[in-house]
C-alpha positions in Angstrom: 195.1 89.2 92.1 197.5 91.4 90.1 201.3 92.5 90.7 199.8 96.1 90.4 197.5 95.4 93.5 198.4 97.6 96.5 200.5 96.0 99.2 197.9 96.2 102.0 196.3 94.0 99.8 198.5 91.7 101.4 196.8 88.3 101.0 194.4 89.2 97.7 190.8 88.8 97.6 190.5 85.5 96.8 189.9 82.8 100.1 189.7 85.4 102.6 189.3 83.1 105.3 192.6 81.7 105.5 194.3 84.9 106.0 191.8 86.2 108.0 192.0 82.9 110.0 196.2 83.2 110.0 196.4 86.7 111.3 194.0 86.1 114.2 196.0 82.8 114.9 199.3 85.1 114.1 197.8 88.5 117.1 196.7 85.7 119.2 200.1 83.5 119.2 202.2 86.9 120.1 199.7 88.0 122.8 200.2 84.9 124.5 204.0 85.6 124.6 203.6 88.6 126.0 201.4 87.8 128.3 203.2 84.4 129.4 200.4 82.1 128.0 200.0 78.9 127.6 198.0 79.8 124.4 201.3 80.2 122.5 202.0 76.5 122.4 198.9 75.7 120.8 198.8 78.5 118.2 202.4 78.7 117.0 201.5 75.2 114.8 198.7 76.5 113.8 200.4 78.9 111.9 202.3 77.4 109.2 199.4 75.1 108.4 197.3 77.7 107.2 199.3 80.0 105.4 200.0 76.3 103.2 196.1 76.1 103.0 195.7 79.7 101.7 198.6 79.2 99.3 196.5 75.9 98.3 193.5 77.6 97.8 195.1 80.2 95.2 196.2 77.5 93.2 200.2 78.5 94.4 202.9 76.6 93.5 203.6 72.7 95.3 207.2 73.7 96.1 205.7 76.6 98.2 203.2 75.0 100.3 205.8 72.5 101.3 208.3 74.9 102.4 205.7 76.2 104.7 204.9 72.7 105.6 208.6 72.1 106.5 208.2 75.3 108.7 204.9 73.9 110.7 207.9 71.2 111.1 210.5 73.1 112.9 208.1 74.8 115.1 206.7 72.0 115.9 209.9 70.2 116.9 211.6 73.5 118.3 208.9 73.5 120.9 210.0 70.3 122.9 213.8 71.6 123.8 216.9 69.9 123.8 219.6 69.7 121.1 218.6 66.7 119.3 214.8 68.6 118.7 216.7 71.7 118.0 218.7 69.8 115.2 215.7 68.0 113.4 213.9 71.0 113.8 217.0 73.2 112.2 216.6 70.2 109.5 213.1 70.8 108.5 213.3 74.0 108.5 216.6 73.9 105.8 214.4 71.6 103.9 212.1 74.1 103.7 214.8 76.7 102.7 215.8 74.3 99.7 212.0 74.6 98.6 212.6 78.1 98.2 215.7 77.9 96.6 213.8 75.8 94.1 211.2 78.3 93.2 213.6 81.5 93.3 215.6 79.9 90.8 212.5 78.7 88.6 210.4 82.0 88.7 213.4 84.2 89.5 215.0 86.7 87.2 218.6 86.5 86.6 221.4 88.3 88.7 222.9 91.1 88.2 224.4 94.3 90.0 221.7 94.7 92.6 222.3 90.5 93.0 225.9 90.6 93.4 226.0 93.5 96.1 223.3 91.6 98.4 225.8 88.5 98.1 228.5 90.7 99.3 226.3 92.0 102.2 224.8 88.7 103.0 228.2 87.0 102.9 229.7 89.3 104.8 226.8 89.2 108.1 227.0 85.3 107.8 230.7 85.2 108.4 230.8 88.3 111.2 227.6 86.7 112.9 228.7 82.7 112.7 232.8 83.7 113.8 231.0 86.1 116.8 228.5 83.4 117.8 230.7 80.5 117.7 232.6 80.7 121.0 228.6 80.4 123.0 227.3 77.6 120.9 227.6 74.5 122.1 230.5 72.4 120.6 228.0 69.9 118.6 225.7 73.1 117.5 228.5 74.8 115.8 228.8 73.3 112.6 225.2 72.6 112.0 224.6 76.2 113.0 227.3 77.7 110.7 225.8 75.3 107.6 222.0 76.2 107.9 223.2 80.0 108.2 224.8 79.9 105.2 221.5 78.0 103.7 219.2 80.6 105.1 221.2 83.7 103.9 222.0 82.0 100.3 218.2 81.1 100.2 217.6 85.0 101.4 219.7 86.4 98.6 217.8 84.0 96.1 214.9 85.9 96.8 216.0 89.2 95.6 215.7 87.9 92.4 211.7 87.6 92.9 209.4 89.9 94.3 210.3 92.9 96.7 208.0 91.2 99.2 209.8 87.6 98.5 213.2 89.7 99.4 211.6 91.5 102.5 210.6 87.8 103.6 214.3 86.7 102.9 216.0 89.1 105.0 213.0 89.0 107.9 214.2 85.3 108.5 217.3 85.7 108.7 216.8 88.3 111.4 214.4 85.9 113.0 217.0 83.1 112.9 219.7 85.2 114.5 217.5 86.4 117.5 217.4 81.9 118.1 220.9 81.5 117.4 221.9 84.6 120.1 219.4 83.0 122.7 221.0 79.4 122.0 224.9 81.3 122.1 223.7 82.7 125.9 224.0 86.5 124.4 221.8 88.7 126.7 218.4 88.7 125.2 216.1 91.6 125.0 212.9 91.6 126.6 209.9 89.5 125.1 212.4 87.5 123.3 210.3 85.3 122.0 208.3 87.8 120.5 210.3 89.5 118.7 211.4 85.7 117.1 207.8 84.9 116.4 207.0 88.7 114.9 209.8 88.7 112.3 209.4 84.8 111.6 205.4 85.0 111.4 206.1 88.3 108.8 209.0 86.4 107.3 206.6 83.3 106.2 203.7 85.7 105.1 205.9 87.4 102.7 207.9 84.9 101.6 204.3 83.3 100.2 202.8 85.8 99.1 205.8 87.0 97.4 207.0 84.3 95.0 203.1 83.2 94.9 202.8 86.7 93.0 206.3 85.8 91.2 204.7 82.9 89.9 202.0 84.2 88.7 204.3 86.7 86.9 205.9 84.1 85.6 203.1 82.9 83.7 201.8 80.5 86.1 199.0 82.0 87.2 197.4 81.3 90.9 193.9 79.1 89.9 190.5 79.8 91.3 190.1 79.5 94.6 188.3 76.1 96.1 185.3 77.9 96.5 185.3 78.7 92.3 186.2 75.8 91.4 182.9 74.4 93.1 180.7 77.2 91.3 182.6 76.1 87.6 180.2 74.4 85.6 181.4 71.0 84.1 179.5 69.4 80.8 179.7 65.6 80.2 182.6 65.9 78.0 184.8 68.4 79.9 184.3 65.7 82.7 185.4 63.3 80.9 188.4 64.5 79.2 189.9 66.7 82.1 192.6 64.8 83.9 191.6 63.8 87.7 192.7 65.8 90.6 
């Protein structure tokens, strides 16, 4: 896969089965929301899980697969309700936000005009959105709230320094994260709520990966063969024995 290759050429060609697999879990998860299912628990964390194997099987950076790990994390916890699940899952998912950080700032080119413009307009929607939601939250959501907003858009402005698709990714969650923090405010919500979370979250992940996994390779640190290759690679007695163990 090259940073020339087209952008329906979403996932690459390489280990088509995971992506295959992760948009059928993906159309499969938001048709149960629509149609009230209880499908959707199951196959919301499913998701995460294989978007980390397919990053896996291109070879993609550690850091990456366990941001997406720290996402299967928060939807997982998100599911069971309550404040304290909603915190630990509002943890995991930061954790995962730090992951990017990480690799934005590794792989990512430095700042300049374009940068400093999306801090001003990501600065300025985390203070309108966090002073507007802060009368609805509930008093011991507020400050955890305002802090992992202020993670999530800092870790969405990071990725404007990667890959277009990195920054689409970026700006996708954040939209994603609002649409939970109105719901948990008590704004009126639109209809199919939770799809419209799950759509932009489910897009925000894909992109995010595929993104800085294509940043990375940019960067010189090129996706390896898939797990399939490596299988078909021939090894001689001495490449065997001088290679480091996996």
């Amino acid at each position: 896969m090259t940073a020339s290759r087209p952008f329906p050429a979403l996932f690459g060609t390489s280990s088509r089965a995971f992506p295959a697999l992760f948009g059928a879990v993906a159309l499969t998860h938001l048709g149960a929301l629509l149609a009230g299912s209880a499908v959707a628990l199951v196959t919301k964390p499913a998701l995460m899980p294989l978007l980390a194997a397919y990053v896996l099987a291109r070879g993609g950076p550690r850091l990456l697969v366990a941001a997406l790990l720290f996402g299967w994390g928060g939807d997982t916890l998100l599911q069971a309700g309550g404040d304290l699940p909603f915190l630990l899952g509002m943890a995991s998912f930061a954790a995962g936000h730090v992951c990017y950080l990480a690799l934005c700032f590794r792989h990512g080119t430095p700042g300049g005009a374009r940068t400093r413009r999306a801090a001003a307009g990501y600065g300025a929607a985390w203070l309108v959105t966090v002073v507007l939601l802060w009368p609805g939250l509930p008093a011991g959501l507020r400050v955890p709230v305002a802090l992992y907003s202020l993670l999530l858009v800092t870790m969405a402005l990071s990725a404007t320094r990667t890959r277009p698709l990195a920054a689409a990714g970026g700006a996708l969650f954040v939209v994603s994260d609002t649409l939970i923090a109105t719901g948990v405010a008590g704004w009126p919500q639109a209809p199919a709520a939770q799809f419209w979370v799950m759509l932009t979250y489910i897009a925000a992940q894909a992109l995010l990966a595929e993104g800085l996994l294509r940043t990375a390779e940019g960067a010189g640190q090129r996706p390896g063969p898939s797990v399939s290759e490596r299988g078909r690679q021939p090894r001689t007695a001495s490449r065997a024995s001088t290679m480091p163990k996996p």
